[in-house]
C-alpha positions in Angstrom: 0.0 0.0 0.0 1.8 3.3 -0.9 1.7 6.2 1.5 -0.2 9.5 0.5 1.4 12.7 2.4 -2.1 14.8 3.2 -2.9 17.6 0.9 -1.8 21.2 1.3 -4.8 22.9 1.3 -4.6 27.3 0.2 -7.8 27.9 0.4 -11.4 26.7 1.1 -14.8 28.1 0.8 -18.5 27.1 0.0 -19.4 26.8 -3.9 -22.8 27.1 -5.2 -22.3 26.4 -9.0 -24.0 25.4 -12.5 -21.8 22.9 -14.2 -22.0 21.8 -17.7 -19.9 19.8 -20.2 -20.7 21.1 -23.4 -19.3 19.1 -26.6 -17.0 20.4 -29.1 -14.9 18.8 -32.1 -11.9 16.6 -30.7 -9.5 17.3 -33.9 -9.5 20.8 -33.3 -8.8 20.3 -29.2 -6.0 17.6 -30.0 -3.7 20.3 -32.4 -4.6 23.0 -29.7 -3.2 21.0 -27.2 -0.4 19.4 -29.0 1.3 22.6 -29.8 1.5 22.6 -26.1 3.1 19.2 -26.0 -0.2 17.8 -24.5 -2.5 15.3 -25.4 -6.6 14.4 -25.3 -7.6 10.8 -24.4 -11.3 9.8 -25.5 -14.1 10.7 -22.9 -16.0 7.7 -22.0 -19.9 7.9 -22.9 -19.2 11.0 -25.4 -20.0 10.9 -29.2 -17.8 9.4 -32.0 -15.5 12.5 -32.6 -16.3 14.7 -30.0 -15.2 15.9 -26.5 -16.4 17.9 -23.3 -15.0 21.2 -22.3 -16.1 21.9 -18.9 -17.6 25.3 -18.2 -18.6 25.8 -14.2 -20.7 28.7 -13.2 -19.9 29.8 -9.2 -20.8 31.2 -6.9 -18.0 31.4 -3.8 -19.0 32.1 -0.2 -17.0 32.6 2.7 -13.3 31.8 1.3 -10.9 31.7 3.6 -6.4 31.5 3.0 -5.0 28.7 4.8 -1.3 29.0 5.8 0.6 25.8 7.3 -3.0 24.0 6.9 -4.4 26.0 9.5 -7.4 28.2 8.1 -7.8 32.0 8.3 -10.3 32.3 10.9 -8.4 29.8 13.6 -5.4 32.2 12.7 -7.6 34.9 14.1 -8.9 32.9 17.0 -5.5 32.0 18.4 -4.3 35.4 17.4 -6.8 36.8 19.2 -5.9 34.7 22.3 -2.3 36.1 22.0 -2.1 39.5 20.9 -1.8 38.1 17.2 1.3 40.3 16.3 4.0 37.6 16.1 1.2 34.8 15.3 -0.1 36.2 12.1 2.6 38.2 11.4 3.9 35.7 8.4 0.0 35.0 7.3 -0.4 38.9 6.8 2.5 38.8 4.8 1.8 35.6 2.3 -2.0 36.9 2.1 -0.9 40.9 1.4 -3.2 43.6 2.2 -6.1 41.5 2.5 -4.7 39.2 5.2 -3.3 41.9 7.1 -7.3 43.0 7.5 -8.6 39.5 7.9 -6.1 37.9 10.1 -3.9 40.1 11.4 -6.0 43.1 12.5 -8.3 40.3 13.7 -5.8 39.4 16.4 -4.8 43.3 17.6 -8.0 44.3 18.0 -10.5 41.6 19.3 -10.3 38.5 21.6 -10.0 34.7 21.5 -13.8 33.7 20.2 -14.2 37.6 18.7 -11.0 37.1 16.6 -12.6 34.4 14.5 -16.3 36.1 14.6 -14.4 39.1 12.8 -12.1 36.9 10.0 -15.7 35.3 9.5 -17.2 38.6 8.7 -14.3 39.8 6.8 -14.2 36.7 4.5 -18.0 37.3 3.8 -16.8 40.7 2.4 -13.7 40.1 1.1 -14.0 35.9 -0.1 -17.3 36.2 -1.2 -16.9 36.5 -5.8 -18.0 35.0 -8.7 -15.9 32.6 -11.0 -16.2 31.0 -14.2 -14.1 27.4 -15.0 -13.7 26.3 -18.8 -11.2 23.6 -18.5 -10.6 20.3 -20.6 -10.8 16.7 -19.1 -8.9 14.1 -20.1 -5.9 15.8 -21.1 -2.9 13.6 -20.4 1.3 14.4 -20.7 1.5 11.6 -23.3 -0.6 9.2 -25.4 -0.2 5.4 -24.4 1.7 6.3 -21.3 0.6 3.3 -18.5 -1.1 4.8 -16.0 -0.7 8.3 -17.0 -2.5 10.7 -14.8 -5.3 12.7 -16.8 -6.1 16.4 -15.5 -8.3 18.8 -16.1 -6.3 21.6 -18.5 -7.4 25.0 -18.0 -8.3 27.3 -20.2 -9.1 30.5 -18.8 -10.4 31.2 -15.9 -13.0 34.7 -15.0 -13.7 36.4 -12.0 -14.7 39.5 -9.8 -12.5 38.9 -7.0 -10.0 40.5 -7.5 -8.1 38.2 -4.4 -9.1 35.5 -6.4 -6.7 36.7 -9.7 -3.7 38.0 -6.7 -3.4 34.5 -5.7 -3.4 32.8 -8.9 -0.5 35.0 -10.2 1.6 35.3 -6.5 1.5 31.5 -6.3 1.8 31.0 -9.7 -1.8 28.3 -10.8 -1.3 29.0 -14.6 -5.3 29.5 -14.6 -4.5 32.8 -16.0 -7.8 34.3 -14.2 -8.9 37.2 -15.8 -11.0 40.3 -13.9 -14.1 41.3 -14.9 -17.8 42.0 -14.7 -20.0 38.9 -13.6 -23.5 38.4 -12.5 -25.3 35.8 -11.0 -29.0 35.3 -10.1 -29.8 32.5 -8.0 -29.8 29.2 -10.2 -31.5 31.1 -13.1 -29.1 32.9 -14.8 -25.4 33.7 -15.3 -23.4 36.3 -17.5 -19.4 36.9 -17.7 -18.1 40.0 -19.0 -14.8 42.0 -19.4 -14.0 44.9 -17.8 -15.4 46.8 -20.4 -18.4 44.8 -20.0 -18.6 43.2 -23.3 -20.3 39.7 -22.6 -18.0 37.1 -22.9 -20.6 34.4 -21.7 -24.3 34.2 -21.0 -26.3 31.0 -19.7 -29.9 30.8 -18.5 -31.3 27.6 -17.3 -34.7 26.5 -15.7 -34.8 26.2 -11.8 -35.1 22.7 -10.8 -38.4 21.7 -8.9 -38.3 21.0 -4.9 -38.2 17.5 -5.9 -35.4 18.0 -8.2 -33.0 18.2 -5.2 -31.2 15.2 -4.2 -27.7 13.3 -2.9 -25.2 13.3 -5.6 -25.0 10.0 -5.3 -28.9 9.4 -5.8 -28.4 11.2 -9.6 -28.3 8.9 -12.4 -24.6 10.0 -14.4 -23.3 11.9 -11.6 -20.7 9.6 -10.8 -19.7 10.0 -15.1 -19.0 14.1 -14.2 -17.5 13.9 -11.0 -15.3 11.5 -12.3 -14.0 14.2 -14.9 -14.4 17.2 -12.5 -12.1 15.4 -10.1 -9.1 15.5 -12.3 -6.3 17.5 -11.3 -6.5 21.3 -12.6 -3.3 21.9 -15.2 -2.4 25.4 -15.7 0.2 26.5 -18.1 3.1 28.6 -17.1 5.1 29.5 -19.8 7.0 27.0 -22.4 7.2 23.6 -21.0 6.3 24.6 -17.4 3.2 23.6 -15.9 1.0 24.0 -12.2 -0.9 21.0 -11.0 -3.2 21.5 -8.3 -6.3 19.9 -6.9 -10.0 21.5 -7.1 -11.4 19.4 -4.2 -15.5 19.8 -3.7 -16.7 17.5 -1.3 -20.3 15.8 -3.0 -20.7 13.3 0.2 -21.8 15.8 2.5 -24.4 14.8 4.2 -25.8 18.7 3.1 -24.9 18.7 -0.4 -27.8 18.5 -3.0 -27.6 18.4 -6.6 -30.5 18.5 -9.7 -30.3 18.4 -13.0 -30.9 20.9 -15.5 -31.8 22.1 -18.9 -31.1 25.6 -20.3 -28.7 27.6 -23.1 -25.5 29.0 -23.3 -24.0 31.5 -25.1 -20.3 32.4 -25.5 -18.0 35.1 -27.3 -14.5 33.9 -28.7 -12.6 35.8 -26.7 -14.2 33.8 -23.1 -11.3 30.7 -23.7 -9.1 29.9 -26.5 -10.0 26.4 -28.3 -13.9 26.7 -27.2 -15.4 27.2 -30.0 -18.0 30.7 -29.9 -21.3 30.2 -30.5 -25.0 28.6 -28.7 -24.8 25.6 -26.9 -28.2 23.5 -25.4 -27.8 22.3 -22.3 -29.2 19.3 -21.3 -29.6 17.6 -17.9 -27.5 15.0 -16.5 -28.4 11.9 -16.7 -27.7 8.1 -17.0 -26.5 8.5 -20.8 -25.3 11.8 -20.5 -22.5 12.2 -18.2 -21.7 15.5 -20.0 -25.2 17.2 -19.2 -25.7 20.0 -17.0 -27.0 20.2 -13.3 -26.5 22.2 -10.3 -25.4 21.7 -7.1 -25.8 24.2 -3.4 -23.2 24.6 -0.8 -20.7 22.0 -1.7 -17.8 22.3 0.4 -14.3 23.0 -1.7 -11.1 23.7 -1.2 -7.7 24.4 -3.4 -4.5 23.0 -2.7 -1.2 24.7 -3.3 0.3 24.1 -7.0 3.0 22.0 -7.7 5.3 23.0 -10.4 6.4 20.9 -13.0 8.0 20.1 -16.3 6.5 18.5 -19.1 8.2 15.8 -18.7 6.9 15.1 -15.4 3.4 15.1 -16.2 
């Protein structure tokens, strides 16, 4: 039995997300990704001559940094317990101007329980952005490699936090987030758009029924997405370097509840290079269709740190 060391964890929040593989033609992915050096292996369940290009809609609530596994708001608490100047002196300085307000100044101004009350409140304010995911599953270092790991690559990556795009480029994901202009309503509707707020992206799906709602594991071809949504996240860094880190949600809580659903999506060239522009249906998920759409509330996630790495390594 080999031994796993633990996962470094940077950050965790709640996500409340729309997911949805859409299908695009695999030739065109293949040459994208070989002039990268990658590869594409078939996607079980998908049609002759076509692939999935995930595209995830979220919502995240509550983030909070971890440092030396121990999460922002028990930073606080013990800060809060000892002053905090020497404690979270380090996790002000690896989380910039925004941990020196949500951890630090957590442990000079307020007490032991009070500490954490306040990092809560300030994650709320300061972790609490939309993001958009368009990565590709499957995507391997090398055809016919034996046992070859198979990741997620990713594509681009959109958000209005602007946290979220400090982190990516001090710790160096390769997800290439970008900043912009995204709205969200509830379950119903979605848009991305730049900073000049040209839409990039628009989806709109029906709200699931009371009903709809129920354990992943209760969902007929859930088990067909999670297994490609699992996949490590590969980010390009620049020639043959690469990131590899792990986008963790956590579908067995006893709390989690997905449903699928049906709806359209729109998107502009410029939202991810090799996604082809254009109107996409979206259809739910279901027993056939592993790469149809559904949504899920208050899935626990969290993002380890990323490990750098030559192509050759992958």
């Amino acid at each position: 039995m080999t031994h796993q060391e633990p996962r470094s964890y940077s950050s965790r929040a709640l996500t409340h997300a729309t997911s949805a593989f859409v299908l695009v033609p695999l030739e065109p992915l293949r040459e994208g990704l070989g002039a990268l050096g990658l590869a594409v292996e078939k996607a079980a369940g998908v049609p002759r001559g076509a692939h999935p290009i995930w595209i995830d809609l979220g919502y995240i609530e509550g983030g909070a940094a971890e440092a030396g596994g121990v999460d922002q708001h028990t930073w606080a608490q013990w800060a809060g317990a000892t002053t905090g100047a020497a404690a979270l002196s380090a996790l002000g300085s690896w989380l910039g101007p925004v941990g020196f307000w949500s951890g630090a100044a957590a442990g000079w101004f307020v007490g032991g329980g009070s500490g954490r009350l306040l990092s809560a409140t300030t994650s709320r304010a300061l972790g609490c952005y939309r993001e958009a995911i368009v990565a590709v599953p499957n995507v391997v270092g090398k055809i016919g490699r034996r046992n070859a790991t198979r990741y997620q690559f990713v594509l681009a990556m959109h958000t209005d936090g602007p946290v979220a795009v400090w982190g990516d480029e001090t710790l160096r994901y390769g997800y290439h987030k970008r900043l912009g202009k995204l709205t969200r309503h509830s379950f119903e509707s979605y848009e991305v758009c730049d900073q000049k707020g040209e839409a990039l992206l628009r989806a709109e799906t029906r709200p699931p029924a009371t009903g709809a709602w129920r354990r992943p594991r209760d969902v007929a071809g859930m088990a067909g997405a999670l297994a490609w949504m699992s996949q490590p996240l590969l980010g390009h860094l620049e020639d043959d370097r690469f990131a590899v880190s792990v986008l963790e949600r956590r579908y067995r809580g006893a709390r989690v509840r997905v449903a699928p659903v049906a709806g359209r999506l729109r998107t502009q060239p410029s939202l991810a290079p090799l996604l082809p522009a254009g109107d996409y249906d979206l259809l739910p998920l279901g027993p056939r269709r592993p790469w149809g759409a559904f949504v899920v509330d208050a899935v626990e996630a969290a993002v380890t740190y990323p490990e750098h790495r030559r192509k050759s390594e992958l």
